[in-house]
Backbone as a ProteinNet text record, in pm:
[ID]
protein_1_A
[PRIMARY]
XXXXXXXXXXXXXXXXXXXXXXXXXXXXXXXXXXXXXXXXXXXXXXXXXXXXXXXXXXXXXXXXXXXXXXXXXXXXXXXXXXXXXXXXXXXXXXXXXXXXXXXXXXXXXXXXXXXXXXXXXXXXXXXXXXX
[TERTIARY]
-605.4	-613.7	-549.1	-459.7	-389	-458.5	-447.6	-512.4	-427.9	-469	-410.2	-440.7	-321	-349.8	-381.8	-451.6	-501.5	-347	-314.9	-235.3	-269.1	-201.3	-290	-145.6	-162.8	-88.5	-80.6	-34.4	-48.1	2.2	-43.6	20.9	-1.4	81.4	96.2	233.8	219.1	357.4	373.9	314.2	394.5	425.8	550.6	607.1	512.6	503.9	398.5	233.9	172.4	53.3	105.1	188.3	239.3	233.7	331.8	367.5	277.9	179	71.3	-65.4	-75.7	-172.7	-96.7	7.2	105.9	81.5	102.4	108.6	-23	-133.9	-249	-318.7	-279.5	-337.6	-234.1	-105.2	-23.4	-46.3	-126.2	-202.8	-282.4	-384.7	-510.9	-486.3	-311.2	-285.4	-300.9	-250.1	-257.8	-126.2	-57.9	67	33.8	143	144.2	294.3	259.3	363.8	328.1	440.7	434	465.2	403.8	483.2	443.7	577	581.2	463.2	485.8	416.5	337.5	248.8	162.2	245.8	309.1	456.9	476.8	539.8	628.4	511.2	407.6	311.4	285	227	221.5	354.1	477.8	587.8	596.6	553.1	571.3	457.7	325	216.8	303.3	405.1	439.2	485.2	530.2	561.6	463.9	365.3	286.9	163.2	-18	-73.9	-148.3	-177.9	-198.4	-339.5	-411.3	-574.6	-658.4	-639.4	-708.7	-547.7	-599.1	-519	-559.7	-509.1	-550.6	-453.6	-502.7	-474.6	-501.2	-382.7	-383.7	-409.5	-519.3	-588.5	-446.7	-431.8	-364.7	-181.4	-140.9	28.7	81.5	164.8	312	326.2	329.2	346.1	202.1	148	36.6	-58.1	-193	-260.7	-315.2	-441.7	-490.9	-583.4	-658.4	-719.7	-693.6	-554.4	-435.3	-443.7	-393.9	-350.9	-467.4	-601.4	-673.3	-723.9	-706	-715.4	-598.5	-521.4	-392.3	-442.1	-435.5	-471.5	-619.3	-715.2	-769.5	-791.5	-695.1	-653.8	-609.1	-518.5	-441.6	-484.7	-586.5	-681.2	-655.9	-601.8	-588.7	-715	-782.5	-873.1	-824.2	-799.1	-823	-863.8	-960.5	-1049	-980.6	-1003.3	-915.1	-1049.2	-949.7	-963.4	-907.6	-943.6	-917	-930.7	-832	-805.7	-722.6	-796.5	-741	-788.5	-732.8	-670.9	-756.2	-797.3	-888.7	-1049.2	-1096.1	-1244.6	-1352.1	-1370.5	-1457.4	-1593.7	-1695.8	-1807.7	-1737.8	-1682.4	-1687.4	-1545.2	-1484.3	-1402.4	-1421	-1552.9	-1616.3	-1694.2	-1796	-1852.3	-1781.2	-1634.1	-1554.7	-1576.6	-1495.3	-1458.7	-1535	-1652.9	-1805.3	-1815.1	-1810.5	-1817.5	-1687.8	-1619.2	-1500	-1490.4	-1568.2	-1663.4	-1511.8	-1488.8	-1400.7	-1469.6	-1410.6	-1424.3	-1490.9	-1413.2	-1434.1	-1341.9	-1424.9	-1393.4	-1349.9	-1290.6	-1214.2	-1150.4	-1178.6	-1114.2	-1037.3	-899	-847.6	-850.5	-843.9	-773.3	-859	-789.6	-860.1	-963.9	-1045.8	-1104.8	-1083.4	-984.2	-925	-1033.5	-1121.8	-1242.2	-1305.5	-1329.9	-1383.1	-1297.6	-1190.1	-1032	-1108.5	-1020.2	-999.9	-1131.2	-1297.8	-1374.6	-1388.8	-1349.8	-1421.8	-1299.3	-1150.1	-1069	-1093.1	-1138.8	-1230.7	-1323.7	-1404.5	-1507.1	-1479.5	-1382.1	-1357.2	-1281.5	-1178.9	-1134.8	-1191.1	-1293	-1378	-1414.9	-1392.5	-1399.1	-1573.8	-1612.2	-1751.5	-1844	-1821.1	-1888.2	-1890.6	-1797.2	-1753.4	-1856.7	-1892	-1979.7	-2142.3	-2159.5	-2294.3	-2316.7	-2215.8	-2253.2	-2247.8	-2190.8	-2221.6	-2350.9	-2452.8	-2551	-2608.4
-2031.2	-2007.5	-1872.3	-1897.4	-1741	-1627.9	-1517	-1420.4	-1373.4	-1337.4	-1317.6	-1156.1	-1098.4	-952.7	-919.2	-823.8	-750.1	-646.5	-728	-637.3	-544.1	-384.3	-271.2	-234.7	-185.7	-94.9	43.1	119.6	277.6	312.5	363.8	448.6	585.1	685.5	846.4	940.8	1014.9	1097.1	1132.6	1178.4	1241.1	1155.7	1184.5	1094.5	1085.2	1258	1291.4	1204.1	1221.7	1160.9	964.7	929.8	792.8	741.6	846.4	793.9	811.1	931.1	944	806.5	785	622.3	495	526	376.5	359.1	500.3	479.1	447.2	500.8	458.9	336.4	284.9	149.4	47.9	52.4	-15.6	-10	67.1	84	26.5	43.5	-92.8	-186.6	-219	-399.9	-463.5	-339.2	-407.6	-419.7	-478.2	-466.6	-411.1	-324.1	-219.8	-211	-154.2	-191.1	-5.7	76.1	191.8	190	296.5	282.7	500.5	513.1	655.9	716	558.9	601.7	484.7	491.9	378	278.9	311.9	209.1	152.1	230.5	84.2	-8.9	45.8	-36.3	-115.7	-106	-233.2	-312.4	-275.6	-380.5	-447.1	-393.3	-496.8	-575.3	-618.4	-650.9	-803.6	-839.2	-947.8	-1051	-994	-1038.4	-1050.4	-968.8	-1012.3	-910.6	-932.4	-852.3	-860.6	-701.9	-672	-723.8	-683.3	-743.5	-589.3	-509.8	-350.3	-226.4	-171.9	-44.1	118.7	157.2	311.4	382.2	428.4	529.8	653	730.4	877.2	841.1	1000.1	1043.1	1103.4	1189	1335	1264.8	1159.9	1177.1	1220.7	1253.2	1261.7	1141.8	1123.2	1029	938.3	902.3	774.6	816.8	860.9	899.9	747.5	809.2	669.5	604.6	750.8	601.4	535.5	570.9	472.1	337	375	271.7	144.1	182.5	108.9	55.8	131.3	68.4	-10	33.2	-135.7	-257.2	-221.3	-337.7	-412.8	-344.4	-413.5	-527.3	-406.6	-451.9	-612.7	-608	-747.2	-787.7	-796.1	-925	-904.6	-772.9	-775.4	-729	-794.8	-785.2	-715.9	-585.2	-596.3	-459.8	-464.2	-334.4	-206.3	-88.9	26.7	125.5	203.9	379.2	459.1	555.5	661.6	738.2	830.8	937.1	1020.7	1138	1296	1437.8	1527	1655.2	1778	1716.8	1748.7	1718.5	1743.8	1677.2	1745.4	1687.7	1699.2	1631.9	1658.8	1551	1487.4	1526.5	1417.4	1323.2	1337.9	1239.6	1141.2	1171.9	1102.3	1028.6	1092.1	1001.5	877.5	899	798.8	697.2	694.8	652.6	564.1	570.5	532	434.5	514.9	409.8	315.1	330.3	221.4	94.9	142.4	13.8	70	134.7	132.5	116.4	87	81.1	159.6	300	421.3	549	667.1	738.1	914.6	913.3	963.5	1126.3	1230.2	1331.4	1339.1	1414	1459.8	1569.7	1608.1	1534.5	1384.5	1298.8	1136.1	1120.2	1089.9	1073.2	918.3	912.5	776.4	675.5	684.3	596	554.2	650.7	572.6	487.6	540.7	459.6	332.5	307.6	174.3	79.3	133.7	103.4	-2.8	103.7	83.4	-56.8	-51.6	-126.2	-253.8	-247.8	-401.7	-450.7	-384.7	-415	-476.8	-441.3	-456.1	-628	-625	-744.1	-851.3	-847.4	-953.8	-1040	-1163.4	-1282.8	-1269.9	-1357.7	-1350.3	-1414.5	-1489.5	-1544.1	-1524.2	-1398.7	-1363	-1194.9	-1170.3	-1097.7	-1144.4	-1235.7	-1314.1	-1314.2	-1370.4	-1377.8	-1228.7	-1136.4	-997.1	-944.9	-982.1	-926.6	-855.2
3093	2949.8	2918.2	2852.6	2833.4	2736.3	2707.9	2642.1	2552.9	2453.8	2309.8	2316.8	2280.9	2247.3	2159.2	2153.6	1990.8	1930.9	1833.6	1761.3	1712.4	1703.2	1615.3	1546.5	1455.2	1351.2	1340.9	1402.3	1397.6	1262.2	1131.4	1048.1	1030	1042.5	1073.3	1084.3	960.5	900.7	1054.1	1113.4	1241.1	1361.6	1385.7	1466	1637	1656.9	1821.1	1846.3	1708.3	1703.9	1728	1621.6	1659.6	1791.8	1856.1	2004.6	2093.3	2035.3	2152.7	2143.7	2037.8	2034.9	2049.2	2002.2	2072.3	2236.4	2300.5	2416.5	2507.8	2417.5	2457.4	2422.6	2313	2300.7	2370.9	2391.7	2486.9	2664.3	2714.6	2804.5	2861.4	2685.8	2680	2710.9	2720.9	2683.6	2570.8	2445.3	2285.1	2250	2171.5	2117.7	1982	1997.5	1875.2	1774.1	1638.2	1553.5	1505.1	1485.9	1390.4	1306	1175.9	1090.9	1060.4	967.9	941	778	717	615.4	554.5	502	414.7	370.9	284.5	208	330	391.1	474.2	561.8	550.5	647	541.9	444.7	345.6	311	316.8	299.3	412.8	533.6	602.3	678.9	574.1	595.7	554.2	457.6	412.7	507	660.3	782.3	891.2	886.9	1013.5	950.8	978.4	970.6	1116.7	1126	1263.6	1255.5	1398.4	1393.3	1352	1377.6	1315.5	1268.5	1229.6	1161.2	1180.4	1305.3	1306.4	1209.5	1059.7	976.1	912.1	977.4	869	767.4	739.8	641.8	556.6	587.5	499.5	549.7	456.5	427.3	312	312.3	211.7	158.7	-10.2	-115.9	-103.6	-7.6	-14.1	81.2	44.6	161.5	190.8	327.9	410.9	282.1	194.4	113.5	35.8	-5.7	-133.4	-66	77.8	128.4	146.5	198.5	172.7	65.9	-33.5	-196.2	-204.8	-192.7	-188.8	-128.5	8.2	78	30.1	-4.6	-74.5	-242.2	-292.9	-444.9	-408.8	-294.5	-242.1	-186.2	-136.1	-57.5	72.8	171.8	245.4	327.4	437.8	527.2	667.7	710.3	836.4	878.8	994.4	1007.6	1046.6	1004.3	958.4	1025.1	1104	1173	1128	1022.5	981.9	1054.8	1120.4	1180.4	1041.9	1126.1	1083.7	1147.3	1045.3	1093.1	1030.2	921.1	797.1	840	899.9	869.5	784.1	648.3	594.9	569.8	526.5	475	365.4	270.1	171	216.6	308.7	348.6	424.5	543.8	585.7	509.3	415.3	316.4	275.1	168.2	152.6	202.2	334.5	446.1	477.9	468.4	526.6	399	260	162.6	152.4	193.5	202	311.7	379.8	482.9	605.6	668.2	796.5	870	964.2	1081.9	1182.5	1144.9	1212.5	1158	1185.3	1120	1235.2	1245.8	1405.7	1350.2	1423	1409.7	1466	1434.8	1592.2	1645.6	1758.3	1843.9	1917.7	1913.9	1907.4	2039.7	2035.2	2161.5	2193.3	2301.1	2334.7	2371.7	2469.3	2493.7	2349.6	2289.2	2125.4	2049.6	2056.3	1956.3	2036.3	2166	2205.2	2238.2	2192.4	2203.9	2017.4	1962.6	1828.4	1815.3	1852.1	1853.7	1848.7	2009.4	2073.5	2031.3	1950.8	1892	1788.9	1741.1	1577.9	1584.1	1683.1	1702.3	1815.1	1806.2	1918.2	1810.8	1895	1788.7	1770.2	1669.6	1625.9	1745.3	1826.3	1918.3	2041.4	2073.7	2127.8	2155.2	2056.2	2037.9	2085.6	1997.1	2024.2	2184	2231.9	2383.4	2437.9	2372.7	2481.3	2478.6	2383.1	2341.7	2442.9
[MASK]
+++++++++++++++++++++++++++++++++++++++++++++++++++++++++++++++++++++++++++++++++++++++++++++++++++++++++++++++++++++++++++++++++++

C-alpha cells in the first residue's frame, strides 16, 4: 500500500528561513511548495492546495493574518502555523482566536513544527486509533 505525503506550503518574505523549513520538512519526508509572499501563495492555491501551511507573521504588502482572512473569506480550509519574529501576546491571542494550528516563535523548534504538522494532517481515524 503506498503512502501519501503530506504536502506543506512554506510562506516567508525571507528567502534563509524558506530554505531552512523546506529543508526540514523535506527530511520529514513531506513535499513542500514555497512561496515569497501571501499573494502568490493564494494565486497559486487555484492549482493545488497543500495539506497544512507554515506562515509568516510579519510580511511586506500582506501579512500572515490577511492571508488567513482571505483564505477564509474563500472557503479555503487548511491548517496553518504561524511562525514569527515578533512575539507578542496579542498576536498570539489572534492567532489562537483564528483557530491555527500552532503558533511558533522563532527561532522554530523543529520537533514541534513537524509534530504539530503530523498531527494536523492525520486522517481522522487515523487518530482514533492512536489514542
Amino acid at each position: 500500500m503506498g503512502e501519501t505525503r503530506v504536502r506543506v506550503a512554506i510562506v516567508d518574505d525571507e528567502a534563509s528561513v524558506r530554505r531552512s523549513v523546506e529543508r526540514l520538512l523535506r527530511s520529514a519526508g513531506m513535499e513542500v511548495s514555497t512561496f515569497p509572499s501571501g499573494r502568490e501563495f493564494l494565486q497559486a492555491l487555484g492549482n493545488s492546495r497543500p495539506d497544512f501551511l507554515v506562515l509568516d507573521l510579519h510580511m511586506p504588502a500582506m501579512n500572515g493574518f490577511e492571508v488567513c482572512e482571505e483564505m477564509q473569506r474563500t472557503g479555503v480550509h487548511v491548517p496553518v502555523a504561524i511562525i514569527t519574529g515578533h512575539d507578542k501576546p496579542e498576536y498570539r491571542a489572534r492567532a489562537v482566536a483564528a483557530g491555527v494550528a500552532a503558533y511558533l516563535p522563532k527561532p522554530i523548534d523543529d520537533k514541534e513544527l513537524i509534530g504539530v504538522i503530523a498531527a494536523a494532517a492525520r486522517p481522522a481515524g487515523e487518530m482514533k486509533a492512536m489514542k
